[in-house]
TIDREN-263758 format. One record per residue (C-alpha): residue number from 1; x, y, z. Coordinates in steps of 0.2 Angstrom, whole numbers, always signed. Layout:
N
+-----+-------+-------+-------+
: seq :    xx :    yy :    zz :
+-----+-------+-------+-------+
: NUM :     X :     Y :     Z :
...
+-----+-------+-------+-------+
END
This chain:
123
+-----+-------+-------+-------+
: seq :    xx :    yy :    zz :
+-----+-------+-------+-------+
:   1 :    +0 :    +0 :    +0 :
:   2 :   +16 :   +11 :    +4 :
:   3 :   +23 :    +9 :   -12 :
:   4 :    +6 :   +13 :   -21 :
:   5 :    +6 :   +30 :   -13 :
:   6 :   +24 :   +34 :   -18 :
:   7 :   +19 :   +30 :   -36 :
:   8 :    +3 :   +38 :   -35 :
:   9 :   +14 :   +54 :   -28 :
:  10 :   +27 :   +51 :   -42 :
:  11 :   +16 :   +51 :   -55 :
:  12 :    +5 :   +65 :   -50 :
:  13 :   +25 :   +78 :   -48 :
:  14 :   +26 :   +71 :   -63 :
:  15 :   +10 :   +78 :   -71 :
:  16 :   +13 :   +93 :   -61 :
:  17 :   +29 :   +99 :   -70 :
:  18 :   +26 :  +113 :   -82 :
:  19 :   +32 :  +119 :   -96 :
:  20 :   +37 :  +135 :  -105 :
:  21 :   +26 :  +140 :  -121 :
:  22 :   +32 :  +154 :  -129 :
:  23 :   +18 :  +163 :  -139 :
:  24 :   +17 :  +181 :  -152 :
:  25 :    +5 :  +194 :  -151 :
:  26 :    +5 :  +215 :  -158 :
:  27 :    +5 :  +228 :  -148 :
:  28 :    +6 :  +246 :  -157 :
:  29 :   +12 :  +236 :  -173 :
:  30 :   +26 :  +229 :  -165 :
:  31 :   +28 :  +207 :  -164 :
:  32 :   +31 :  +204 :  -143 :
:  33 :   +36 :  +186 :  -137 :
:  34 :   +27 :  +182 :  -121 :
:  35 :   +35 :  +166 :  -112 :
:  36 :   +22 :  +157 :  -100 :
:  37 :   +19 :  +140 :   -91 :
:  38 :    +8 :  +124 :   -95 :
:  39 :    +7 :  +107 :   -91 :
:  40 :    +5 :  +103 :  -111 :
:  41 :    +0 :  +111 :  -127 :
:  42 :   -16 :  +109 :  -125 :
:  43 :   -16 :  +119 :  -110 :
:  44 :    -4 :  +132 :  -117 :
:  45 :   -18 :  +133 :  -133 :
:  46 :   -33 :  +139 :  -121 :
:  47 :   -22 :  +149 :  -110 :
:  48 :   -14 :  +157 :  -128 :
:  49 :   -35 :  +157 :  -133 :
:  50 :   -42 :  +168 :  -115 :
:  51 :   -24 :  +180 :  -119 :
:  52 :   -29 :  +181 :  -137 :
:  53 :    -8 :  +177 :  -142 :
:  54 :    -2 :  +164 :  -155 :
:  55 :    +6 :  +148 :  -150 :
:  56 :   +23 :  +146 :  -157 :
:  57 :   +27 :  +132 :  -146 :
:  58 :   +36 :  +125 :  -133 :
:  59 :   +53 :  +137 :  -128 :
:  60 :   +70 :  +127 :  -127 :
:  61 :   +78 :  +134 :  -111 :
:  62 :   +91 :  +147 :  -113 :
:  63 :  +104 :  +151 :  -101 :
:  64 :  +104 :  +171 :   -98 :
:  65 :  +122 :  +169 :   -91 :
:  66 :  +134 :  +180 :  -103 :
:  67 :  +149 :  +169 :  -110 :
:  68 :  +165 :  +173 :  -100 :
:  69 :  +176 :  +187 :  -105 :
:  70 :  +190 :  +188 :  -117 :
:  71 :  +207 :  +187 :  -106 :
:  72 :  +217 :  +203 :  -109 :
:  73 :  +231 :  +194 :  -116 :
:  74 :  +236 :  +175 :  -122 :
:  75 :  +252 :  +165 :  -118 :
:  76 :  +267 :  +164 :  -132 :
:  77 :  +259 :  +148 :  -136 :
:  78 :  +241 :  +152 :  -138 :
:  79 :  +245 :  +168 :  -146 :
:  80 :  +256 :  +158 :  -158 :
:  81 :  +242 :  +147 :  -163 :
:  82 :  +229 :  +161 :  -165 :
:  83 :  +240 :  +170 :  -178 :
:  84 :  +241 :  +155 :  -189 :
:  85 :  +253 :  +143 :  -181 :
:  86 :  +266 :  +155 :  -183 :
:  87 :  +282 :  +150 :  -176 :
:  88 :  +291 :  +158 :  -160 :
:  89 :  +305 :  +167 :  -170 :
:  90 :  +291 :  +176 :  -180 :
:  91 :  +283 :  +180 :  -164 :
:  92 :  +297 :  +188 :  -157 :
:  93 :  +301 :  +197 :  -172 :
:  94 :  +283 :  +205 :  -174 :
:  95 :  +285 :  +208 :  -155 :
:  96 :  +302 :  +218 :  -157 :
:  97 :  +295 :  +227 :  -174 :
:  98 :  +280 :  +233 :  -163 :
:  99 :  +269 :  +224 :  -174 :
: 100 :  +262 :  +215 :  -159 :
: 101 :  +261 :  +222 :  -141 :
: 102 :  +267 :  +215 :  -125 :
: 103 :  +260 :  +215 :  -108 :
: 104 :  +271 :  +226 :   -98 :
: 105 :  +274 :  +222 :   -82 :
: 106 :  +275 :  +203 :   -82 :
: 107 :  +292 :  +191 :   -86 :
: 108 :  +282 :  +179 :   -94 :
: 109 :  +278 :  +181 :  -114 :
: 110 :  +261 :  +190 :  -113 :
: 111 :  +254 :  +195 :  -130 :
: 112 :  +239 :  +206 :  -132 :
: 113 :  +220 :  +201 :  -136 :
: 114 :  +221 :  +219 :  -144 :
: 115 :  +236 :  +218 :  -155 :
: 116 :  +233 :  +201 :  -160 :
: 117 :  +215 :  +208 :  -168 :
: 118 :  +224 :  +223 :  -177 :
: 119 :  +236 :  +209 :  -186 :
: 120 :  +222 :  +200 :  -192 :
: 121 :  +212 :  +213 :  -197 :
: 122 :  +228 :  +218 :  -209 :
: 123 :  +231 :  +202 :  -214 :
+-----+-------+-------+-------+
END
């Protein structure tokens, strides 16, 4: 009888977890995307019905977290392999000809995320 009632209760979470249904309707000639909760499309077409909004369907979850920042500058060896696979010698020589910039202030080899842009842009 136990068991039972954790099925019972399983399937009943089950059917209790919404979904999201993204729908369209104009306001002041504009197209607007409203985003709303139903247990199943069927649901989601009367609610869309009562709103007076078009089902488009249901929404695939996007994350609203932004992608991480571009590092200020890459290490000889990933700068290296972003310019092409050019070889060290050519890296220090576009280095010392001021056609790439250095991070100053550091030992290691510390190439721009700025300068690395304006070689490919001439390139």
């Amino acid at each position: 009888m136990v068991s039972n009632q954790r099925q019972q209760n399983g399937a009943m979470n089950a059917d209790s977890v919404l979904k999201k249904f993204s729908g369209v309707y104009i306001a002041s000639g504009e197209i607007r995307r409203v985003v709303y909760e139903a247990k199943d499309i069927d649901e989601a077409k009367q609610l869309a019905a009562k709103w007076g909004v078009g089902v488009e369907g249901e929404t695939v979850t996007i994350s609203t977290e932004s992608p991480p920042p571009l590092p200020e500058a890459y290490d000889e060896k990933t700068a290296r392999y972003l310019l092409g696979g050019i070889s060290r010698t050519t890296l220090y020589a576009e280095l010392a000809t001021g056609r790439l910039k250095r991070l100053s202030g550091t030992r290691r080899v510390l190439v721009t995320r700025r300068s690395i842009e304006r070689r490919c842009e001439l390139n």
